[in-house]
N, C-alpha and C positions, 0 to 999 in steps of 0.2 A: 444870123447866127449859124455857125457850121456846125454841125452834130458829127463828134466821131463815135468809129465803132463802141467805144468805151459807153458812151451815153444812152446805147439799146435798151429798151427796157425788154420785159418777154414778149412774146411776139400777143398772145392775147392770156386770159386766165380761163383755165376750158371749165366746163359745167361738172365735169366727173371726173375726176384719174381713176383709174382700175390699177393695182399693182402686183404682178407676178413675183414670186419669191420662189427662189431657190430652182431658176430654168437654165443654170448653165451644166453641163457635165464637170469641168473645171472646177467651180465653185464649189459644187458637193463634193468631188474628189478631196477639193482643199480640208473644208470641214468633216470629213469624215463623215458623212450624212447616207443614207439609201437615196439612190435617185427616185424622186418622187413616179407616182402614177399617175397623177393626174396634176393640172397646174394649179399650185396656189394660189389664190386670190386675196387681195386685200385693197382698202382703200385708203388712197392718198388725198388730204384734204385739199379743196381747191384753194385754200386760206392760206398753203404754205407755199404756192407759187412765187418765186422772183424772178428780180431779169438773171440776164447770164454774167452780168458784172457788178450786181449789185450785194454787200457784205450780205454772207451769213451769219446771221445770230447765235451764239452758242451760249448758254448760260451755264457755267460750271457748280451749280445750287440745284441745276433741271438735271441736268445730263456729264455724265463723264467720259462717253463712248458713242458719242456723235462721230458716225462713219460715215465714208464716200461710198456713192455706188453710179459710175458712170453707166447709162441707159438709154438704146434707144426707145423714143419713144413714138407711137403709132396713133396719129389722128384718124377718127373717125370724118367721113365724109356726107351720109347719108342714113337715114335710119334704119336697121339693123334688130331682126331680132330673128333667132333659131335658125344662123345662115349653115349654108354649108362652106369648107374652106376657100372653095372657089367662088361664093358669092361673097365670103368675108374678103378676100383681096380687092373684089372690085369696089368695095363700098369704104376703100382706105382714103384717103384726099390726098393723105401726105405726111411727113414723118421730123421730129424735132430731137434735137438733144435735149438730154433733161440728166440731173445729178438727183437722185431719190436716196437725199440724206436721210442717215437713219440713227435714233437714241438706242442702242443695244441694251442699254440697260432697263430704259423704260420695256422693250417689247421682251425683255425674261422677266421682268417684275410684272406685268400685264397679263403674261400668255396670248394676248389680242394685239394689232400692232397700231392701232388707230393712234396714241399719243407717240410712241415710239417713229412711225413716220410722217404724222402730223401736225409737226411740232411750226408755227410760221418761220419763214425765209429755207424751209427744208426740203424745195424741191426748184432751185433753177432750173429754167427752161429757157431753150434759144441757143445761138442768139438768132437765129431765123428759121421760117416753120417751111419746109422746101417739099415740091408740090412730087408726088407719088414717080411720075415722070423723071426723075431726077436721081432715084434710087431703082436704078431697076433690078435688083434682086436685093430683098430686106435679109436674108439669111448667108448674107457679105458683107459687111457692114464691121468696120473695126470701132473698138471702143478703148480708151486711153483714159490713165488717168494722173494725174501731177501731184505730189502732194510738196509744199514747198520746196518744188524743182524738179523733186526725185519722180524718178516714171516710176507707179505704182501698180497700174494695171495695164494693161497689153491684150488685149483681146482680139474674138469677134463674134458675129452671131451664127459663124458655123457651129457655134458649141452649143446652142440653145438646145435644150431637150424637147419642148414645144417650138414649134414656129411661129410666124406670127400669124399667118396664117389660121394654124390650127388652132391657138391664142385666141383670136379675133371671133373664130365660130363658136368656141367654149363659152367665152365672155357673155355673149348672145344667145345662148342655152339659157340664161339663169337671170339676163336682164335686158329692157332695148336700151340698144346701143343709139345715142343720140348725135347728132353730126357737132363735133367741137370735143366731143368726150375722145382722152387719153387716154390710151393703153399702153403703163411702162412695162417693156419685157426683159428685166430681168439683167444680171451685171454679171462678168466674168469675173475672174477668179482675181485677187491681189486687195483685196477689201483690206481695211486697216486692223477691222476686230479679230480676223483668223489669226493674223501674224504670230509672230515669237520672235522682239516682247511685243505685245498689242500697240496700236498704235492709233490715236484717236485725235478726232480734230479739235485743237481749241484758239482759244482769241489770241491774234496775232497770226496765226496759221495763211495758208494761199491755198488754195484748192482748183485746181483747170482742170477740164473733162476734153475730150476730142471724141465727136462720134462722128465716125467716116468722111462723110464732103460737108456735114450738116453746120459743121462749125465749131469753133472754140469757146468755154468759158472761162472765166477767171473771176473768183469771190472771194473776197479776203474773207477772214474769220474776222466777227468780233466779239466785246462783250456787251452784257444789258445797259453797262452806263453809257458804252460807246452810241450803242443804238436809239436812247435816248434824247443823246446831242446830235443826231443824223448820223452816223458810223465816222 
């Protein structure tokens, strides 16, 4: 049996995601926000991992402001705890695309963002996990994003406010970092919820990310029934 691209599933399901909020310059500009001081953390459940072609679930009864947020994201390689930036680079393995879909509405009814980005099928990753070697400067890195068709986001990670780097050692201040554990750093600016008029994902929708050489996704939307009978 031949397997095309289509049939990838994600490349594995890591033990932890860490999730950066609000680390592009871009992005705050959009929103109208102060640029943070230090980097936001949150966590992305591992329960909401999918492939990078596999439908996302959107349930219009859960959420009405399920946004994109194209991200790269930074595997850890080795264990990791109170590094410095220069030992945080070296303990990287390698680095994946990842979409860290988000309920907008759950994370301002929350003030916490745990259900708001841990909702299942709200974090493809993939479609291939490409070894450190292969990215040799992580703060180059362009990120794109498609929302049925239309280019939505245009970026890169020269706009990060943190790097990954400095990311990676922060991370490791406050927890050990465990090798398989995900660090997503963070989307530039063209998100659906800033817009004017807002613009939100739902069933029927197509959603593609491009993060730099890492690869392409592509996930239809669907709904609870579709997901039901297999999407």
């Amino acid at each position: 049996m031949n397997v095309g691209p289509h049939n990838l599933l994600a490349p594995y399901r890591p033990p932890t995601l860490f999730g950066i909020g609000l680390n592009y310059h871009d992005t705050v500009q959009e929103m109208g926000w102060e640029v943070p001081k230090k980097p936001y953390l949150f966590p992305k459940l591992s329960s909401s991992v999918t492939g990078p072609y596999d439908p996302v679930e959107v349930d219009p009864a859960v959420t009405a402001r399920a946004d994109w947020e194209a991200e790269l994201g930074v595997v850890i390689g080795k264990p990791l705890r109170r590094a410095t930036p220069e030992q945080a680079l070296a303990a990287v393995f390698g680095y994946v695309a990842a979409n860290d879909i988000s309920a907008r509405d759950l994370q301002a009814a929350d003030g916490q963002w745990v259900r708001g980005k841990g909702l299942d099928t709200f974090c493809p990753l993939g479609p291939w996990l490409v070894t450190v070697d292969e990215v040799p400067d992580p703060q180059d890195v362009s990120l794109r994003t498609w929302y049925n068709g239309t280019l939505v986001q245009d970026g890169t990670s020269k706009s990060m406010i943190f790097g990954v780097a400095e990311l990676i050692a922060y991370c490791s201040r406050w927890f050990t970092l465990s090798p398989g554990d995900v660090i997503l750093t963070g989307t530039p600016a063209g998100c659906g919820d800033f817009r004017t008029p807002r613009m939100a994902l739902t069933p029927g929708d197509l959603v593609e990310i491009e993060v730099g050489t890492l690869g392409r996704q592509r996930n239809p939307v669907i709904g609870p029934d579709a997901a039901e009978h297999g999407g």
